[in-house]
FIKOLTI-62013 format. One record per residue (C-alpha): chain; y, z, x. Coordinates in pm, 1 decimal. Each point is the difference from the previous one (the first is absolute). Last residue first. Example, Ala and Ser with C-alpha at 12.3 -4.5 7.8 and 13.67 -1.06 7.14 Angstrom:
<nodes>
NODE   cadena          Y          Z          X
NODE        A     -106.0      714.0     1367.0
NODE        A     -344.0       66.0     -137.0
</nodes>
This chain:
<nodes>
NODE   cadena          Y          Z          X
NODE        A    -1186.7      886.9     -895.7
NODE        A      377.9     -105.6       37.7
NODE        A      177.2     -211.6      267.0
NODE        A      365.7      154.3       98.0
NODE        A      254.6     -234.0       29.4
NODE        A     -197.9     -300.8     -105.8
NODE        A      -26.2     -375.4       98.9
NODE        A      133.1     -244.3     -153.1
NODE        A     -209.8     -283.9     -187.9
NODE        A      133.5       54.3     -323.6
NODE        A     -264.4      114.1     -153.7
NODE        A       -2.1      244.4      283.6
NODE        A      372.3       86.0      -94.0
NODE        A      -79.0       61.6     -397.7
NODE        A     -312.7      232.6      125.8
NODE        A      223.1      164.9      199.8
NODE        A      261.6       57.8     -253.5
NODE        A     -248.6      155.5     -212.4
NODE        A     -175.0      198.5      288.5
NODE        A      344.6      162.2       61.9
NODE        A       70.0      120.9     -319.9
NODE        A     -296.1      147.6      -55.1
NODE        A       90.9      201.1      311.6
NODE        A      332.1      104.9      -83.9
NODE        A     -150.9      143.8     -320.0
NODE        A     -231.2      211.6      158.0
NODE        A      256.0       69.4      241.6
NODE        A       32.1     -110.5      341.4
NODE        A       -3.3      224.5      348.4
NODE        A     -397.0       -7.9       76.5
NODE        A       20.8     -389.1      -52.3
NODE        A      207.5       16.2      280.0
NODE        A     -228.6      186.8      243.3
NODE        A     -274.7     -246.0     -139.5
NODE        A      175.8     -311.3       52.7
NODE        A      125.3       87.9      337.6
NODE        A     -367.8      121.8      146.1
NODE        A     -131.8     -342.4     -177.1
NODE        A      258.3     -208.2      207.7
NODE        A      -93.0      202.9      356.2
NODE        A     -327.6      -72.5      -79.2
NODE        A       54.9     -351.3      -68.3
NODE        A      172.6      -21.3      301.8
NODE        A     -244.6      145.6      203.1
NODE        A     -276.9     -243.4     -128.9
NODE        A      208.1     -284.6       37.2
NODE        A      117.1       29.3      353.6
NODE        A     -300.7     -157.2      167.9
NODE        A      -20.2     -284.8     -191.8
NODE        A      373.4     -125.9       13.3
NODE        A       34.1      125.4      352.4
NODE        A     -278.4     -248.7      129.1
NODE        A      203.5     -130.3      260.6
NODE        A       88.1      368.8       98.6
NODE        A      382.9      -21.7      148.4
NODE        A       86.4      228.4     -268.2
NODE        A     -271.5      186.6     -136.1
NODE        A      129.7      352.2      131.4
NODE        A      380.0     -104.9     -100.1
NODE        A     -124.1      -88.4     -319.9
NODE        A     -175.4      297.9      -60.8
NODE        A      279.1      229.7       77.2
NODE        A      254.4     -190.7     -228.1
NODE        A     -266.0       54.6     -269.2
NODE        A       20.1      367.0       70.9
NODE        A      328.5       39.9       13.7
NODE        A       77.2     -178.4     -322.1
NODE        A     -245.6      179.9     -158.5
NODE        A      159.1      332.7       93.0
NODE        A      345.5     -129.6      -77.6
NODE        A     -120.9      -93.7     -364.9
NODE        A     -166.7      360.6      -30.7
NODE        A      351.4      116.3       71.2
NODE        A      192.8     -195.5     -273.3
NODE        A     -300.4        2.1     -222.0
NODE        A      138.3      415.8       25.6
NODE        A      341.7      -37.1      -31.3
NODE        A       -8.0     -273.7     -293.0
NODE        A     -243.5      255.4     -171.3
NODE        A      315.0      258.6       16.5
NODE        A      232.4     -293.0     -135.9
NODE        A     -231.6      -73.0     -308.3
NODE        A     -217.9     -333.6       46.7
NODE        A       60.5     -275.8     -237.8
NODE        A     -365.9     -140.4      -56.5
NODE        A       25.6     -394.9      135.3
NODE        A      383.3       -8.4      140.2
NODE        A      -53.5      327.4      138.6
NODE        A     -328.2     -137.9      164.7
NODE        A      197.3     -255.9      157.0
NODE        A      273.4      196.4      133.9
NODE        A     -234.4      256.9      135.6
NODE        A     -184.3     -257.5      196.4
NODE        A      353.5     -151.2      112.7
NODE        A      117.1      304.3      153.4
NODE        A     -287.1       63.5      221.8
NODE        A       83.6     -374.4      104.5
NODE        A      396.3      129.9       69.2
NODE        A     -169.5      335.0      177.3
NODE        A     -195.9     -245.4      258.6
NODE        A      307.0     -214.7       49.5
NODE        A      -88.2     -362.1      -66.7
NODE        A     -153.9     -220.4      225.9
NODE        A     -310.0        4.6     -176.8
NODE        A      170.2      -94.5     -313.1
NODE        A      116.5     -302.7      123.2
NODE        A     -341.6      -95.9      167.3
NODE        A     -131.3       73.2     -406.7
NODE        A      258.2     -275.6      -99.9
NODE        A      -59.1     -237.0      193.3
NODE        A     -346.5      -19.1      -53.7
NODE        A      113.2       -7.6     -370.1
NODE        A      191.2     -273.0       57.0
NODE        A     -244.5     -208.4      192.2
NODE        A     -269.4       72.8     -302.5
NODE        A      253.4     -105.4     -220.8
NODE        A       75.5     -295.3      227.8
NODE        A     -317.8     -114.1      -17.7
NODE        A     -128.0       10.0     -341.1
NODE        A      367.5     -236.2      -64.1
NODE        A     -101.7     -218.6      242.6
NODE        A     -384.5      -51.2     -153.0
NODE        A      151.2      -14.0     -366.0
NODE        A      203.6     -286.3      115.4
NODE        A     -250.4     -185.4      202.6
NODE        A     -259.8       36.0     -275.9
NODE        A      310.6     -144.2     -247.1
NODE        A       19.7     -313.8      242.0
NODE        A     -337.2      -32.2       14.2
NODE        A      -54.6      -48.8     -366.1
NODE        A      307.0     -218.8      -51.7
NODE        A     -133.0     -215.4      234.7
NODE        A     -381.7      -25.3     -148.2
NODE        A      189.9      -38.9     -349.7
NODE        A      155.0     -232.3      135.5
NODE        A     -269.8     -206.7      160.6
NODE        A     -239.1       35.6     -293.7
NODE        A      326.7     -143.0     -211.3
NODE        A      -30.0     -309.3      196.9
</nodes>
């Protein structure tokens, strides 16, 4: 009898945890096709709000992670729209993608402090531990 229960019980907590996995992966889904939708500058916007958060950028670097955030935006828009009725979009788009991610990184990178900088690979390192990803990845 307690075999059986504890069998149940079992189960019943895999469900759970199997639910809940999903609809964290649903919502975050969700979540990027928001984003998509969003106003190219208002997604610009939202890189340089995040990496203020993580280093707190002076207004004239603001400006300028401002306009290198519109570039990449751009850009990735572009790509999508090339790849988008590719059934193998996912694959083929990659490799651009990442490039145009790297180009950002290193343009912005260009911009921060010495300081700024070390600040930013310590809070990535506390968001990868995490399990989120990173603003800007670091070398």
């Amino acid at each position: 009898m307690k075999k059986i229960i504890l069998i149940a019980v079992s189960l019943v907590a895999l469900t759970s945890v199997s639910i809940a996995q999903e609809a964290t992966t649903k919502a975050e889904a969700k979540a990027k096709r928001e984003m998509r939708r969003k106003d190219p500058e208002q997604r610009a916007q939202k890189h340089v709000d995040r990496l203020n958060n993580m280093v707190t950028l002076t207004d004239a670097q603001k400006v300028k992670v401002l306009e290198i955030a519109k570039v990449k935006v751009q850009k990735a828009d572009a790509i999508r729209e090339k790849f988008k009725n590719d059934p193998e979009k996912e694959n083929k788009m990659y490799p651009e993608m990442d490039a145009v991610k790297q180009e950002y990184h290193k343009s912005v990178k260009a911009l921060l402090t010495a300081e700024q900088l070390k600040k930013l690979k310590t809070k990535q390192a506390e968001l990868n531990s995490a399990g989120q990803p990173a603003e800007i990845e670091h070398e």
